[in-house]
N, C-alpha and C positions, 0 to 999 in steps of 0.2 A: 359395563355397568348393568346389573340386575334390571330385570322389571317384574315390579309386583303386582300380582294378579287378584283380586278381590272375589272368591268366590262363597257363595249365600248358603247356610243353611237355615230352613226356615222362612217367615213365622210357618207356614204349615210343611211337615219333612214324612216322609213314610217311616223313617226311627225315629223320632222324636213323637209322645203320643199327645202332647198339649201343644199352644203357640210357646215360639220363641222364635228368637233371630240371632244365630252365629255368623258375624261375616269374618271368615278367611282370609288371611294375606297371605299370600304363596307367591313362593319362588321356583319355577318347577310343579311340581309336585309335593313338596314340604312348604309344610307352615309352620309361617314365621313371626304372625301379630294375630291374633281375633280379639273380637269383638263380640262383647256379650251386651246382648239387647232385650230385657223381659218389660213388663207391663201390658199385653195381650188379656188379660185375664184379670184383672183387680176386682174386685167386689166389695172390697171396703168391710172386711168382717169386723175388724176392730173396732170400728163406728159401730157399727150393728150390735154388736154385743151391749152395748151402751144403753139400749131401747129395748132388752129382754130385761126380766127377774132372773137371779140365778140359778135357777131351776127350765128355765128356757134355752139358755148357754148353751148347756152341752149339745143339743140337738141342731145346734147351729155351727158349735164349730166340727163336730163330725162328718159336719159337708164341707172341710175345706178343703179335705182330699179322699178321695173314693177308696183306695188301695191299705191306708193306713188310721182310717174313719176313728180308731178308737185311742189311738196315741193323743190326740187335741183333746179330746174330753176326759179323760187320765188324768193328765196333764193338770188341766182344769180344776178338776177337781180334788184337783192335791194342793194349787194355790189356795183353792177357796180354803181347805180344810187346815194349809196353813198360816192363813188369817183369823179363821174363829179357832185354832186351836182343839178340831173337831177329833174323836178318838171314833176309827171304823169297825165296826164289826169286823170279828178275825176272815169267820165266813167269807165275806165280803172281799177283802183284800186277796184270799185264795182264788176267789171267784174271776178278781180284774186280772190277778195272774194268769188265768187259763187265758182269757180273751184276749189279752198281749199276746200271749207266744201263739196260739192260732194266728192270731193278723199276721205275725215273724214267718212263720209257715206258709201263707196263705200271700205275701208278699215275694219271699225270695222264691216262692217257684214262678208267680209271675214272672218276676224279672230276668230268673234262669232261661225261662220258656221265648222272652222277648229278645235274651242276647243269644240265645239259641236261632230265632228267626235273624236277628240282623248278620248277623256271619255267614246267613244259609245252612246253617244247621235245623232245619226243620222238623227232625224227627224229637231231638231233643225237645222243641215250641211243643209238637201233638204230645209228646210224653209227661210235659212238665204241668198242662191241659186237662192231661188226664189225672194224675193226682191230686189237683189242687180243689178239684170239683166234691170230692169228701170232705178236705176241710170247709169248705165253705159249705156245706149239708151240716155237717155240725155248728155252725153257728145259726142254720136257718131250723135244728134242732132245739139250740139254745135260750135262742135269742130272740128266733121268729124271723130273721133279715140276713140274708145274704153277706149286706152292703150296710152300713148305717146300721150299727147293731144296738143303740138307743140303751146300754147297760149301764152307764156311766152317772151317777148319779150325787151330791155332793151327801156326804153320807154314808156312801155306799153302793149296791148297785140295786136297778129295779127288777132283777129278775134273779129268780135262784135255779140252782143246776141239779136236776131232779134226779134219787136215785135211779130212775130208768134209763135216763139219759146215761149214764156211767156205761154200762154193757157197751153200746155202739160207741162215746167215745174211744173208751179203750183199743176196741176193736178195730175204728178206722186210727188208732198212734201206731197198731198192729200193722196193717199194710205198709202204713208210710216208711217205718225205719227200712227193708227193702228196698220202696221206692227211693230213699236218700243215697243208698249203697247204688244202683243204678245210676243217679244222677252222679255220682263219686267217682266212677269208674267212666262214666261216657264223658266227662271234662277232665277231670285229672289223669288218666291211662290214655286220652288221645292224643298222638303225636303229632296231628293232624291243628287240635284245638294249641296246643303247645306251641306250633308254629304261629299259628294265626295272634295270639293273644300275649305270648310273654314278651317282656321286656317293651309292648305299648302302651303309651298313655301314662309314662312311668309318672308317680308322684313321692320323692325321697321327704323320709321324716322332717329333712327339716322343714322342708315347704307345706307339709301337713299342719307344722305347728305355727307354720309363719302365717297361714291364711285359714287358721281356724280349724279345718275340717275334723268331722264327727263320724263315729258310726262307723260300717265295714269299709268304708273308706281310706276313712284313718287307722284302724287295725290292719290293714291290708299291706300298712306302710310301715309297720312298727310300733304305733303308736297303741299305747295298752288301755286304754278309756274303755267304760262302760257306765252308762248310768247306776244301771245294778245293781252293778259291785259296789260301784264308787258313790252313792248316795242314796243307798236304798230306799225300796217305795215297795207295796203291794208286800209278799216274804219271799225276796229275791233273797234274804238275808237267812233264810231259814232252808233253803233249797240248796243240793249239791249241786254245781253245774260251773263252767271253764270259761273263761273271754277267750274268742279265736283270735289269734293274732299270726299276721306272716307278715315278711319282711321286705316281699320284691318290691308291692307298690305298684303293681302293673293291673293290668286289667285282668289277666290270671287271676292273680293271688287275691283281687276283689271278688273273683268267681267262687275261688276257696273259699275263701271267709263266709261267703253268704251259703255256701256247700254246708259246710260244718257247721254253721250254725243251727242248720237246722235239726242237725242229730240232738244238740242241746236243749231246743224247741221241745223235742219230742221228751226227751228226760225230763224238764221242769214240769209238763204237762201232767206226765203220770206220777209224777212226787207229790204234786199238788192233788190232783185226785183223791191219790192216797191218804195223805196227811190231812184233807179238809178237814175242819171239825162241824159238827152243827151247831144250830143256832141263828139269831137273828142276821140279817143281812142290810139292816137299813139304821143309820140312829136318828131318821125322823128331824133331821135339823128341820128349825122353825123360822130361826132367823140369823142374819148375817152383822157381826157388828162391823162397827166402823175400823179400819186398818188396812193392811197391803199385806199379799204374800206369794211367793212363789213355787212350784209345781214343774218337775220336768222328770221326764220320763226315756228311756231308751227307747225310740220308735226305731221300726226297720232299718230307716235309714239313719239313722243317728242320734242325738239329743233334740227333744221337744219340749221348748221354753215358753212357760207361762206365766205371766202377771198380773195380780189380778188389785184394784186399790176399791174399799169399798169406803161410802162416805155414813155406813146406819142404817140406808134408803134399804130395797128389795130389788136394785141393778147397782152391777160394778159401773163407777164412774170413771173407770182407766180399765182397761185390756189390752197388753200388749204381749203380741206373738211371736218366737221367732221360732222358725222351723230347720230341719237340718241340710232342706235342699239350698235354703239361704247361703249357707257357707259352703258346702259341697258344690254348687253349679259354679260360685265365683271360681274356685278352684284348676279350673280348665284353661283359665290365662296362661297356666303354665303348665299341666298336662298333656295339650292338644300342641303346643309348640315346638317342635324338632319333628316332631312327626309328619308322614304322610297325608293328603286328601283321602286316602282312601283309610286311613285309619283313626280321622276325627268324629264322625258317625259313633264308633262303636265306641270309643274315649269319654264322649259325649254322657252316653246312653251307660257308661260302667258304675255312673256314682248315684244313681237307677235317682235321677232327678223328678221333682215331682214341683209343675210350675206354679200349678193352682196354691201351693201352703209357699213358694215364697214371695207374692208377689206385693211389693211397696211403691205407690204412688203421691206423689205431690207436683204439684204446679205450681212453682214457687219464680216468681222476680228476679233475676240474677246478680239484679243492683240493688236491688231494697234486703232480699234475703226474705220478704214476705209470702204469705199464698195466696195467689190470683184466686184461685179455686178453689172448692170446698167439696165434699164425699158428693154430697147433692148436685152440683154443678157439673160434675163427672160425669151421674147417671142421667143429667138433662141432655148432655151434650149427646151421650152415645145414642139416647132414644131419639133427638132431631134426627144423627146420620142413618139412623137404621129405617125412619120416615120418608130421608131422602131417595136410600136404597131403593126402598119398593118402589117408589116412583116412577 
């Protein structure tokens, strides 16, 4: 008779970069049950939203995650605009286009550069490092911000992209597509990376479409979605450019996908460039009428869903968020099972999870079905233990 061994990943792990808690049931060496444990991080944005104007919003929900800061306020602001019915400046929408595919850029080489450190590939981490540090110069060219790049505005956006800025844009899309062919050649020609990576963490279409997943996750496995294409926003519609798609479903083929996309990154950018028109950037909304509408956008990691219900007032009275790590992190119930210990780590870390945008909390009765607790009660309780701590 087997005995199962219960080993922890988590809440704090040197691959995993926020809290969480994976606990492992292993037989051996191979796992055979986990467990997914989040709520480390809750902040209650959805309440919070509640108590800004919506002009406030977007700089609030662009802190729900660091890496992908401008996919929520996108988002955002496509609900709101499809509640009043609001028409954007052309400028404007070329403009949110740029700032997506940077983030697209600016994310998949982090994530390249983190699965590059978790395997011990560390030259790829300093390489990917080092590229990524131009894109982010150009959004603190753009934008003025690194991180939180505050463009998002309902409307349109608050900043426009200055003919002087164009030269050095261009110029750093100029280094990158080399830098892409580098990243191309150092995961897909290593036979080394090929051993380490194909055929783990496998996720088959079907299980893709049985538990949601979005994003290079789900193209990884077959599955052809893209927001983009499939329900345009910004002029993704107006732009040449391909959904990557491969068929393994491994953690490879998640590397490819986020590889190639970023050649595409690089293409929308300079079409956009080119094609902008001038003109205004803002249409000055004044007020928000009463109704409901939704907003979602292709973020890095997949679709970002937003709802936004207003009742007249100057704040949404309903804001509800769902993010792509939400469906992506469930997904490992069945990823990380057949597999090795030493290969749930990087299984883990391939659907490049992000904990802060999914995290949902309630404290609810198990026999009534009601909430003991409320947002406020939450942040009483955590400021008692963190009194008790210092103590």
């Amino acid at each position: 008779m087997s005995h199962k061994i219960v080993v922890p990943i988590g809440p704090y792990h040197p691959l995993q970069e926020e809290p969480e808690y994976f606990r492992l049931y292993t037989e051996g060496e191979n796992v055979v049950d986990i467990d997914i444990v989040l709520g480390y991080v809750h902040r209650g944005i959805e309440k919070l939203s509640e108590s800004k104007h919506f002009d406030q919003v977007p700089y609030l929900v662009e802190r729900i995650c660091g890496i992908c800061s401008n996919s929520h306020p996108f988002a955002y602001v496509n609900a709101v605009e499809d509640l009043a019915k609001i028409e954007v400046p052309e400028r404007a929408l070329y403009i949110r286009t740029i700032i997506a595919e940077l983030e697209r850029l600016h994310s998949h080489l982090l994530w390249i550069g983190l699965a590059g450190h978790f395997i011990g590939y560390n030259t790829v981490w300093m390489w990917a490092w080092r590229y990524r540090e131009p894109v982010l110069d150009m959004f603190e060219m753009i934008t003025g911000n690194r991180q939180h790049y505050a463009m998002m505005k309902v409307g349109g956006v608050r900043r426009d992209i200055l003919e002087t800025d164009v030269p050095l844009l261009k110029k750093t899309l100029d280094e990158l597509a080399p830098a892409a062919d580098m990243f191309k050649g150092a995961v897909m020609d290593d036979p080394v990376i090929h051993a380490r990576l194909k055929g783990i963490g496998v996720l088959t279409k079907e299980q893709v479409i049985e538990w949601c997943v979005v994003g290079p996750t789900a193209r990884a496995s077959g599955v052809d979605i893209d927001v983009r294409r499939d329900d345009p926003y910004g002029v993704y519609d107006k732009i040449d450019w391909n959904v990557i798609v491969q068929k393994e479903g491994d953690v490879f083929a998640k590397a490819v996908v986020r590889i190639l996309e970023m050649y595409e990154s690089i293409s929308i950018i300079r079409q956009c460039v080119d094609k902008m028109p001038k003109g205004e950037i803002d249409a000055n909304v004044k007020d928000v009428p009463a109704g409901e509408g939704i907003g979602h956008v292709e973020a890095p990691r997949g679709e970002c869903f937003h709802y936004v219900r207003s009742d007249g007032t100057n704040r949404p009275v309903r804001h509800k968020i769902r993010a792509p790590s939400y469906v992506n992190v469930a997904s490992n119930k069945v990823a990380c099972v057949g597999g090795t210990i030493s290969d749930a780590a990087i299984t883990l870390a391939a659907v490049d999870p992000c904990y802060c945008c999914t995290e949902r909390t309630a404290v609810i009765d198990r026999q009534t079905d009601k909430k003991i607790l409320n947002g406020w009660d939450l942040v009483r309780l955590s400021q008692e233990k963190t009194q008790r701590l210092k103590k």
